[in-house]
C-alpha positions in Angstrom: 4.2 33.5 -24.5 7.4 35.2 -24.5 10.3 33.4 -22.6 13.0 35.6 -23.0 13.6 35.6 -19.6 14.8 32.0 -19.8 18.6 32.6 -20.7 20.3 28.7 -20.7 21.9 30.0 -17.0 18.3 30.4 -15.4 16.7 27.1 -17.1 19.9 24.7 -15.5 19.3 26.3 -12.6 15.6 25.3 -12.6 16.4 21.3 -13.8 19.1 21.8 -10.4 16.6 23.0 -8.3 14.1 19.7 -9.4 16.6 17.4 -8.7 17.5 18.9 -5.6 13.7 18.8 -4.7 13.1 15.1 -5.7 16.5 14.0 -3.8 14.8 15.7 -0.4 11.4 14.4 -1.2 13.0 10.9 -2.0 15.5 11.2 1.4 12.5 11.6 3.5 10.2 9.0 2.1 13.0 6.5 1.8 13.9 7.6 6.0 10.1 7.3 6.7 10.1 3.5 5.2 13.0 2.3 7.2 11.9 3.8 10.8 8.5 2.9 10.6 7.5 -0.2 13.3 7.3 -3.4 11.6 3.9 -5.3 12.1 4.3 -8.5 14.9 5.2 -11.2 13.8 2.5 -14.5 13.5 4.3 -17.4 14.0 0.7 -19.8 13.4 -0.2 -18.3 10.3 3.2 -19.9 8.5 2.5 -23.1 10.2 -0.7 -24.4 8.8 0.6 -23.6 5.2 3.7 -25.9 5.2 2.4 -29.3 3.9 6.5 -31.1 4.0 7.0 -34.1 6.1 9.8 -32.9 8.6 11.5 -34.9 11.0 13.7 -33.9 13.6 16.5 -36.6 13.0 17.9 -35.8 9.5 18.0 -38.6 6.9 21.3 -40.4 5.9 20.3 -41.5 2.4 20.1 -39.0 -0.8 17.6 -39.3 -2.7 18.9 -37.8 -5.7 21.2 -40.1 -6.2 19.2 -43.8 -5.8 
């Protein structure tokens, strides 16, 4: 294939023209991510998982240090 065409002028003007395209692609995917609705929250799922003792008065003594 002849490329004579392709002077140094026309071939930065293509790798500008990629870029350009993957900044708009990226721009809209990256837009799409952060205005799509978040799924509910389950507040039981997180509950049956945690297996710590908790108490509602908080202990005086550290146990790190004994």
């Amino acid at each position: 294939m002849n490329f004579d065409f392709l002077t140094p002028e026309i071939f930065d003007l293509l790798i500008v023209l990629v870029i350009m395209l993957g900044l708009a692609l990226a721009g809209i995917r990256l837009y799409d991510d952060l205005t799509r609705p978040l799924p509910p929250d389950e507040p039981g799922r997180y509950l049956d998982e945690d297996t710590q003792p908790h108490s509602a008065v908080p202990d005086d003594r550290d146990e790190t240090l004994a």
